[in-house]
C-alpha positions as CSV (number, residue, x, y, z in Angstrom):
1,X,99.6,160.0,49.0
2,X,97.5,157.8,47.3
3,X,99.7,157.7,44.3
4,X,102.9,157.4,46.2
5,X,102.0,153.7,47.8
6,X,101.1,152.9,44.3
7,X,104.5,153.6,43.4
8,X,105.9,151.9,46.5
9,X,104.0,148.9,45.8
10,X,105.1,148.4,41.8
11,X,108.8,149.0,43.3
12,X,111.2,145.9,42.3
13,X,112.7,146.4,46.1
14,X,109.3,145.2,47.1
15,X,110.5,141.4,47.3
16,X,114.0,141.1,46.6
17,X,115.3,138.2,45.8
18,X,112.4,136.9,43.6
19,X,111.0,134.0,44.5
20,X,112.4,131.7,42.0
21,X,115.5,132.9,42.7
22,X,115.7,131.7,46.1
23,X,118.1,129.2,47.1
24,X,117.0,125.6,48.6
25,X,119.2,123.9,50.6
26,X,118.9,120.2,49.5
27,X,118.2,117.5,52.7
28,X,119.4,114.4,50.7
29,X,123.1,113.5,50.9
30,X,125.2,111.8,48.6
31,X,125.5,109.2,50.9
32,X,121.8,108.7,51.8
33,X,120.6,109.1,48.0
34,X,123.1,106.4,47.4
35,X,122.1,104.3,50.5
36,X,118.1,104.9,49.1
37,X,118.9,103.3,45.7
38,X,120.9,100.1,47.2
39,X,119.3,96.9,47.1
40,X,118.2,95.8,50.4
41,X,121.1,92.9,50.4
42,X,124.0,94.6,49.4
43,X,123.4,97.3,52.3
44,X,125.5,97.3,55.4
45,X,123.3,96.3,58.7
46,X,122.8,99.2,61.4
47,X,125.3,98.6,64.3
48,X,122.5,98.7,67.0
49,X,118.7,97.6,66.2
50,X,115.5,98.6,68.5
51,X,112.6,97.2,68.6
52,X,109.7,97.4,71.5
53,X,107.3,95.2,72.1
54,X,103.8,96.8,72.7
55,X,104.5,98.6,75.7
56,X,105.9,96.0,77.5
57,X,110.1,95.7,76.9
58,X,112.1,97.6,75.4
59,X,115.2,95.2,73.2
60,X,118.3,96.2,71.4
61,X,120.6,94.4,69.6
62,X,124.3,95.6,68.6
63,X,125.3,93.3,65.9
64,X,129.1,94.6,64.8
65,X,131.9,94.4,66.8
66,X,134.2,91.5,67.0
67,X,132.4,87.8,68.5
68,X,134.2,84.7,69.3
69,X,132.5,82.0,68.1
70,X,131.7,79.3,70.6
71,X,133.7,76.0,70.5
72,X,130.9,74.4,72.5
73,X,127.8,73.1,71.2
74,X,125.4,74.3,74.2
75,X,126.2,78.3,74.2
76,X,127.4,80.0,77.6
77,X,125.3,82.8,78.8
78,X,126.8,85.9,81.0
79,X,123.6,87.8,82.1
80,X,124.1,91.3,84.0
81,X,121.8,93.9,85.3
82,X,122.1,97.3,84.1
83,X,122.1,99.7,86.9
84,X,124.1,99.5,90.1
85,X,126.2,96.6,88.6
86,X,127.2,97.5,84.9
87,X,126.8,101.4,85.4
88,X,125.8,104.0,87.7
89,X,124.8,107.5,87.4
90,X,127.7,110.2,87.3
91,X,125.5,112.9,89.4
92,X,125.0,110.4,92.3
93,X,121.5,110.3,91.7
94,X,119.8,107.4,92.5
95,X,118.1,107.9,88.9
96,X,120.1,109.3,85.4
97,X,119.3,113.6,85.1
98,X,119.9,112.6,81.3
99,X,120.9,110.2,78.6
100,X,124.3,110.8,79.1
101,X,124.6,111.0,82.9
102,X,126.1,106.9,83.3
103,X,129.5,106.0,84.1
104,X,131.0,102.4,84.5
105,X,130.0,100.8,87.6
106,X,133.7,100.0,88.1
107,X,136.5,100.8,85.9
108,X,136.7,96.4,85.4
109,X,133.4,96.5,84.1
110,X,134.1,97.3,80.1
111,X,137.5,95.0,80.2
112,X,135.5,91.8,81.6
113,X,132.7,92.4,79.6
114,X,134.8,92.3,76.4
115,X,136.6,88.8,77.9
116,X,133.6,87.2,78.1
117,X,132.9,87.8,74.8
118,X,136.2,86.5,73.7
119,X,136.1,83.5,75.6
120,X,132.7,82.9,73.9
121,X,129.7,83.9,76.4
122,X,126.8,85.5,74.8
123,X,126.7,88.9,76.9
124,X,123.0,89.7,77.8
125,X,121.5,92.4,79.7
126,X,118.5,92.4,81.5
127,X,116.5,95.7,83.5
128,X,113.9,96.5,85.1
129,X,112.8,100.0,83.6
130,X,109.6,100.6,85.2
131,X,110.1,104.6,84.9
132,X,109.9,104.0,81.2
133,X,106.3,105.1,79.7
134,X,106.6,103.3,76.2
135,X,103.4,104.7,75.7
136,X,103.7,108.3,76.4
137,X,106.8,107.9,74.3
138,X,104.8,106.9,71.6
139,X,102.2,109.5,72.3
140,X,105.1,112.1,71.8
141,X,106.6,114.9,74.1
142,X,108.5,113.5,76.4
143,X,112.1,114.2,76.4
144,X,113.1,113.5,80.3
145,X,115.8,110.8,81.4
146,X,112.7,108.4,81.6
147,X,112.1,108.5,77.9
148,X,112.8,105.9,75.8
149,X,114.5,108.2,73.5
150,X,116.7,108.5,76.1
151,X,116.9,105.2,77.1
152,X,118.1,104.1,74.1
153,X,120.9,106.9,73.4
154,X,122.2,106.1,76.9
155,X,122.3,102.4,75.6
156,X,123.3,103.0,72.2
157,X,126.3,104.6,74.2
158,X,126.9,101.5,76.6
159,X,127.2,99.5,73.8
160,X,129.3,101.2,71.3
161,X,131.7,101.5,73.6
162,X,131.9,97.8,74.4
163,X,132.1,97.1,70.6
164,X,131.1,93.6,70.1
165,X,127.7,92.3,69.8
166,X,125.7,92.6,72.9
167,X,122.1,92.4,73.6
168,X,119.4,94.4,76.4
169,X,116.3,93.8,77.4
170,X,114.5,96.5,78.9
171,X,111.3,95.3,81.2
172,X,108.5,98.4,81.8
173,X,105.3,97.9,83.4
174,X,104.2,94.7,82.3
175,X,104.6,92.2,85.1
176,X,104.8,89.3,82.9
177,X,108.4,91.1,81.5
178,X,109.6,91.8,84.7
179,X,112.2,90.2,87.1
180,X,112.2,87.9,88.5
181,X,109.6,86.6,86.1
182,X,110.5,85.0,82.8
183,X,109.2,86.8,80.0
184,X,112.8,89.0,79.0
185,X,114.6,85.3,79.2
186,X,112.2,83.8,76.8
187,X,112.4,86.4,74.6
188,X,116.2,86.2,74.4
189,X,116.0,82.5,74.1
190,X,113.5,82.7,71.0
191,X,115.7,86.0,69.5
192,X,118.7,84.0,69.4
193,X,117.3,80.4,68.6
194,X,118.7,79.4,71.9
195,X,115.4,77.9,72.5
196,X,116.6,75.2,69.8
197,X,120.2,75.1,70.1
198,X,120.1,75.0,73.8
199,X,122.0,77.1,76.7
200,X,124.7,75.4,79.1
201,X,123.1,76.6,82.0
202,X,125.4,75.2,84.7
203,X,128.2,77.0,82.9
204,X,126.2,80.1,82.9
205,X,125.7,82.9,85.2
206,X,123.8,86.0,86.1
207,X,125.0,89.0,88.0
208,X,123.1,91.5,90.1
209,X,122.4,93.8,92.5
210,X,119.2,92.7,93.8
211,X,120.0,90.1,95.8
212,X,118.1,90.0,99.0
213,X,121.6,91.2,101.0
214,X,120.6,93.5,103.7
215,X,120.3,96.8,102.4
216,X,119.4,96.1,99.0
217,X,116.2,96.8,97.1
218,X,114.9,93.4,96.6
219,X,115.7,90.1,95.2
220,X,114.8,90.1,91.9
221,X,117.9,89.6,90.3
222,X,118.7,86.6,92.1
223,X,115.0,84.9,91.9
224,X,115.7,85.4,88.1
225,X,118.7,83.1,88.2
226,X,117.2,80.8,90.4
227,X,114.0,81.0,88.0
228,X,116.1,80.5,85.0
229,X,118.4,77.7,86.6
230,X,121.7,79.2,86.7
231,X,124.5,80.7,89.1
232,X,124.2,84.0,90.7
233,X,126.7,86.5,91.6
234,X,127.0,90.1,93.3
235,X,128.8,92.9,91.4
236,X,131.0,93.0,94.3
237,X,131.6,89.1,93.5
238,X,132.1,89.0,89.9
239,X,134.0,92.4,89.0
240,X,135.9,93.1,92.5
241,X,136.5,88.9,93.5
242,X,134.7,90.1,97.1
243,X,133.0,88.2,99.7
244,X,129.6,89.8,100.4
245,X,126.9,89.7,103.2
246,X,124.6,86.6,102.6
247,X,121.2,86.6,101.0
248,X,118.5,87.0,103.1
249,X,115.9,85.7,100.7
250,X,113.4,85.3,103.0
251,X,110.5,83.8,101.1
252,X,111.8,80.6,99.3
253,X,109.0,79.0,97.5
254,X,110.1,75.8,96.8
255,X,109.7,74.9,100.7
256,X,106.0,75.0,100.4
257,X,106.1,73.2,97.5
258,X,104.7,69.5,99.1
259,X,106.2,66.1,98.4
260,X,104.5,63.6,96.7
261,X,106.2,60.7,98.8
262,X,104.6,62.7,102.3
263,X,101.8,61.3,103.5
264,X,98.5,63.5,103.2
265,X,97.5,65.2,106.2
266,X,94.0,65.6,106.8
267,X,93.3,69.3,108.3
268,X,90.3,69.6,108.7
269,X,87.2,66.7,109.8
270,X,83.8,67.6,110.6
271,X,83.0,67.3,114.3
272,X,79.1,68.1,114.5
273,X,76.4,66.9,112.1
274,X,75.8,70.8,111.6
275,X,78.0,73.7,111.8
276,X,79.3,76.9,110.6
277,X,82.9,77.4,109.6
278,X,84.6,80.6,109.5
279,X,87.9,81.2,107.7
280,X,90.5,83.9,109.2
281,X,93.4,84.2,106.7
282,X,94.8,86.9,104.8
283,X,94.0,87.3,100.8
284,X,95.9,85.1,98.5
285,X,96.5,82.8,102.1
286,X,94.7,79.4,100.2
287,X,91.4,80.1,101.5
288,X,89.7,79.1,98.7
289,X,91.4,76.1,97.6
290,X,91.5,75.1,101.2
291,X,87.7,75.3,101.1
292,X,87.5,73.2,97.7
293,X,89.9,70.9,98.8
294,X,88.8,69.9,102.3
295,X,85.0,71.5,103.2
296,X,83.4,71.0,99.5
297,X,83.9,67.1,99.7
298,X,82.6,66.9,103.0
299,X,79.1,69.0,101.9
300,X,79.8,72.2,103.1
301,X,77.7,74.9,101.1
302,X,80.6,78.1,100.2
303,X,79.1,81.7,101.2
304,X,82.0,84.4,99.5
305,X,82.3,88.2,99.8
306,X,83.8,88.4,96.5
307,X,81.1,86.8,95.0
308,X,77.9,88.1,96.8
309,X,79.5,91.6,97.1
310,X,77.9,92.4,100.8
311,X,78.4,91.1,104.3
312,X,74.4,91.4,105.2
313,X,74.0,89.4,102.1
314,X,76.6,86.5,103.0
315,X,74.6,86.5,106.3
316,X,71.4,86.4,104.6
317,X,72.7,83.0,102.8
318,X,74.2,81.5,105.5
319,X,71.0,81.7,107.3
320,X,69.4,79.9,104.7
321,X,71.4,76.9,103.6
322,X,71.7,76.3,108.0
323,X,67.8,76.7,108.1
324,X,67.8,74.2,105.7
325,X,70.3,72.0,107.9
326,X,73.2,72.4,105.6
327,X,76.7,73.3,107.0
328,X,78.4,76.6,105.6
329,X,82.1,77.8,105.3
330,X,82.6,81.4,105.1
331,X,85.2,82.2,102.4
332,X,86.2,85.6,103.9
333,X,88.9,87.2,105.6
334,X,87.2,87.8,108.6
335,X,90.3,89.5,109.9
336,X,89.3,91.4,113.3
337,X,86.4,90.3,116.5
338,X,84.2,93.1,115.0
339,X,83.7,91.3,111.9
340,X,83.8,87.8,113.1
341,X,80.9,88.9,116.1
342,X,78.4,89.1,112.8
343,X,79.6,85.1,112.4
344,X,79.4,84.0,116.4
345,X,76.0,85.9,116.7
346,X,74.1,84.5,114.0
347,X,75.3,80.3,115.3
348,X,74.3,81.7,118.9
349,X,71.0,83.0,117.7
350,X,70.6,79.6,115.7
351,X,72.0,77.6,118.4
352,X,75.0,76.0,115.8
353,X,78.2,75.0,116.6
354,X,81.0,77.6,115.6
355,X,84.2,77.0,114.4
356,X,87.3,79.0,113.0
357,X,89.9,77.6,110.2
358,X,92.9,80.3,110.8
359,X,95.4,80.2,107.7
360,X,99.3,81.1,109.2
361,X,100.8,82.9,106.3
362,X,103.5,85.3,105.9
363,X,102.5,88.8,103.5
364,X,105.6,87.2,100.7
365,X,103.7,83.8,101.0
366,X,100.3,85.6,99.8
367,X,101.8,88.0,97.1
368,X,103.1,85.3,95.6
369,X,100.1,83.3,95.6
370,X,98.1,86.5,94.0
371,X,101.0,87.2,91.6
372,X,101.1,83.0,90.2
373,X,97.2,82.9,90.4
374,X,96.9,86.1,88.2
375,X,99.2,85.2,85.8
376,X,98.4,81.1,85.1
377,X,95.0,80.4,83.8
378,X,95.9,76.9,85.0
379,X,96.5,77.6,88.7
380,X,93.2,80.2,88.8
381,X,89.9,78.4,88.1
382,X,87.9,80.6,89.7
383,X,89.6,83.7,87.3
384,X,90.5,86.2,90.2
385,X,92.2,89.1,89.3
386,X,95.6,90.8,90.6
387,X,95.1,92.3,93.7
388,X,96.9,95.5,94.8
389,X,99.3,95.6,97.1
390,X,96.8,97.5,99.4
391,X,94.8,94.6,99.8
392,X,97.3,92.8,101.9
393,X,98.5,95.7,103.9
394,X,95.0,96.5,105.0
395,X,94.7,92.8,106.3
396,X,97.9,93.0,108.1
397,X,96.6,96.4,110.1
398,X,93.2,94.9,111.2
399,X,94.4,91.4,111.9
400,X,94.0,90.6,115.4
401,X,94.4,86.6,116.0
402,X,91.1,84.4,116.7
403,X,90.6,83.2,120.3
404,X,88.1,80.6,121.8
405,X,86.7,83.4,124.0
406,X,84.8,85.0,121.1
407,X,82.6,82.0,121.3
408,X,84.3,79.1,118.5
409,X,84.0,75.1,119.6
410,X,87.8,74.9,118.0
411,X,90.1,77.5,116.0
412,X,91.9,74.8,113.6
413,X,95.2,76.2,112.4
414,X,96.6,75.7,109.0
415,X,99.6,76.1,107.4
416,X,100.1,76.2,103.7
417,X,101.1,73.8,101.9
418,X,101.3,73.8,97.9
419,X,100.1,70.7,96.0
420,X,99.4,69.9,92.6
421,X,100.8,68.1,89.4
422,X,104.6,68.4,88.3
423,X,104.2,70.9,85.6
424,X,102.2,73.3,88.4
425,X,104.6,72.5,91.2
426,X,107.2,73.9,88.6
427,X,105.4,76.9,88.1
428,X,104.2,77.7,91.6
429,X,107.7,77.1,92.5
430,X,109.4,80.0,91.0
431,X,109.9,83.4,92.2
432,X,107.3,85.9,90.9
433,X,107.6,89.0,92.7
C-alpha cells in the first residue's frame, strides 16, 4: 500500500495544469495603462468630484455638462434642498431603502433645473444628512442607504442626469454645517471664489421644504435664506406656481434684537441696603448676563450651581457673604417652590429681605441663546458648553410660576432683550437652530 501512494504521489495528474502554466487574467486595461502614463494636464477631468470634510459635510462637484456663462458681473444663485423638494423616495418611505430608491420630486423638477442653468444661475444644493455616519463610513462596513457610499451614487445619479455643472453640499452632524447655520454657504462661497467676485443676492433665491408651514418639519430651510439674505420659496411655489399656507416661524430673532435709538430701561434697582435675590428662569433665558449686567454693578456677590456644583454648597456661600452684610444673587434656575423654599428659609432664618427676578422666555428663545453662545467665543465669556435638549425640557416640566405667597418682598419680571455691538447684534440675529 505503501508503495502504491508513492506511485500516486510522483503521478503527473497530481497537479494538472502546472503552475506556470496557469493563466492570469490581467486587471490593467488598455485604457487605464494609457490613462496611468498621461501627464496630469493633458488628462480629461472626472465628471463628478467628492471630497468630505472631516466628518462634517459631505461636497460634490459635477464639472461637465453644458454652463451658460453669466452676462452679469454679481453671479445669480438658485439654492434647493434635496429631499422633499428636488426628489423623493420611490418606496414612499420617509427615508431612501437604497442608493437608487429617488425619483423626481415632480416631473418639472429636471426641466427648471436645467433653465436655470441656461439663464445663468449657479445651481447649488444644500442638505441636511444627519443619518450619514462619515465616520463609520470611513471605519468600513457599512453598506446601508445611510452610507456615504450610497449617498454619493444616489447623487452621482441626480446629477448625471441633469448634465450640466451642479454642486451639493451634504451637512452630517456637525452643527456648525447645518441649516439653518452658515457653514455649507461659506463653503460654497469660498469653493467658487464667490466670496471675491460677489453673489446678487436680491436676484437670488433658495427653495425648501422646511419652511415653518403647518405640518412641516421645521424651518430650517427658510432661516437659511433669511440667514444668507435672499428670497425664499416652497416647492409648491417654485416648481407648481402654487400658493401655500403661511409660515408660522414662530421664533424670529431679530425682534429681540434691541435698538440702539430706545431708551435703556433699568430692570432691576436695589430696594433694601441688604438682600437676597433669587433668579427663576429657564437655562439659556439671560440669567447670567442679566446678573452681570444689572446686580454685579450694584455689588451683588454671584452664588452659581454650575460653578459650585451643589445646592448645600450655594447655601453654604450665601450664608457667608450675607453674614458678612453683602447682598447675593442666586444664578440658578430655581424652577419649582420645593427648590426655592431652601432660598426663603435661609432670608427668614437670617431675617433678610427676599426677592425673585423671574425671566419670561419662550423654550425657541433659550435654544437659541444656548446654540449662539456655544458656537461664538465672542458672545460666551464665561465658556459654557452646548446644552442638550433635555436641559430645557426638564425646566419646562418642573416650572411652576413664583408667587409673593412663598414669602419674596417683590417678584420683578423680565423680559429678554438682546443688546450688544453691531457685529454681535448680526450674529445673535440669525437663525441657529
Amino acid at each position: 500500500m505503501a508503495e502504491g501512494a508513492a506511485k500516486r504521489a510522483a503521478s503527473p495528474q497530481a497537479i494538472s495544469p502546472p503552475p506556470l502554466r496557469r493563466k492570469v487574467d490581467s486587471t490593467v486595461t488598455k485604457k487605464s495603462a494609457a490613462n496611468f502614463f498621461t501627464p496630469a494636464s493633458q488628462k480629461k477631468p472626472e465628471p463628478i468630484t467628492w471630497r468630505v470634510i472631516g466628518t462634517s459635510v459631505i461636497i460634490g462637484k459635477q464639472t461637465t455638462g453644458k454652463t451658460v456663462p453669466p452676462a452679469e458681473k454679481l453671479r445669480r444663485i438658485a439654492g434647493f434642498d434635496l429631499d422633499s423638494t428636488l426628489i423623493k423616495t420611490k418606496s414612499g418611505n420617509v427615508f431612501p431603502k437604497s442608493a437608487t430608491d429617488w425619483q423626481w420630486w415632480n416631473t418639472k423638477v429636471p426641466g427648471r433645473l436645467k433653465e436655470l442653468n441656461a439663464e445663468g444661475f449657479q445651481v447649488v444644493i444644500f442638505s441636511n444628512q444627519k443619518k450619514i455616519s462619515i465616520q463609520k463610513d470611513i471605519k468600513g462596513g457599512r453598506s446601508d442607504s445611510k452610507s456615504l457610499s450610497n449617498f454619493k451614487e444616489k447623487m452621482t445619479a441626480v446629477m448625471t442626469e441633469l448634465d450640466f455643472p451642479v454642486s451639493v453640499y451634504a451637512a452630517t452632524t456637525d452643527p456648525e454645517y447645518r441649516k439653518p447655520r452658515l457653514g455649507m454657504w461659506r463653503e460654497f462661497l469660498d469653493d467658487y471664489d464667490f466670496d471675491v467676485a460677489g453673489v446678487d443676492l436680491p436676484a437670488s433665491f433658495f427653495v425648501g421644504d422646511a419652511a415653518g408651514r403647518p405640518g412641516d418639519h421645521s424651518a430650517v430651510d427658510r432661516g437659511l435664506a433669511t440667514n444668507i439674505g435672499m428670497p425664499f420659496k416652497t416647492p409648491e411655489e417654485f416648481f407648481l406656481g402654487q400658493i401655500t399656507e403661511p409660515a408660522t416661524m414662530g421664533f424670529d430673532p431679530i425682534s429681540f434684537v434691541k435698538s440702539d435709538l430706545e431708551e435703556p430701561a433699568k430692570p432691576f434697582t436695589r430696594k433694601h441696603p441688604l438682600e437676597l435675590v433669587i433668579f427663576c428662569g429657564s437655562p439659556g433665558a439671560g440669567k447670567s448676563t442679566f446678573y452681570w449686567n444689572h446686580l454685579e454693578p450694584l455689588g451683588y456677590e454671584r452664588v452659581n450651581q454650575d460653578l459650585l456644583k451643589t445646592r448645600p454648597k450655594c447655601l453654604k456661600v450665601a450664608r457667608e457673604y450675607l453674614e458678612a452684610k453683602k447682598s447675593v444673587a442666586v444664578d440658578n434656575t430655581n424652577a419649582d417652590p420645593e427648590t426655592r423654599a431652601h432660598w426663603t428659609s435661609l432670608a427668614k432664618e437670617l431675617n433678610i429681605p427676599i426677592r425673585c427676578v423671574q425671566f419670561i422666555s419662550t423654550p425657541d428663545l433659550c435654544r437659541h441663546n444656548n446654540a449662539v453662545r456655544a458656537s461664538n467665543k465672542e458672545l460666551n465669556p464665561e465658556s459654557r458648553t452646548s446644552l442638550p435638549g433635555i436641559a430645557f425640557g426638564d425646566f419646562g416640566r418642573r416650572f411652576r410660576a413664583p408667587t409673593l405667597d412663598e414669602g419674596f418682598d417683590d417678584i420683578i419680571p423680565v423680559e429678554f432683550q438682546f443688546h450688544g455691538n453691531e457685529e454681535a447684534k448680526s450674529i445673535w440675529g440669525q437663525y441657529w437652530v
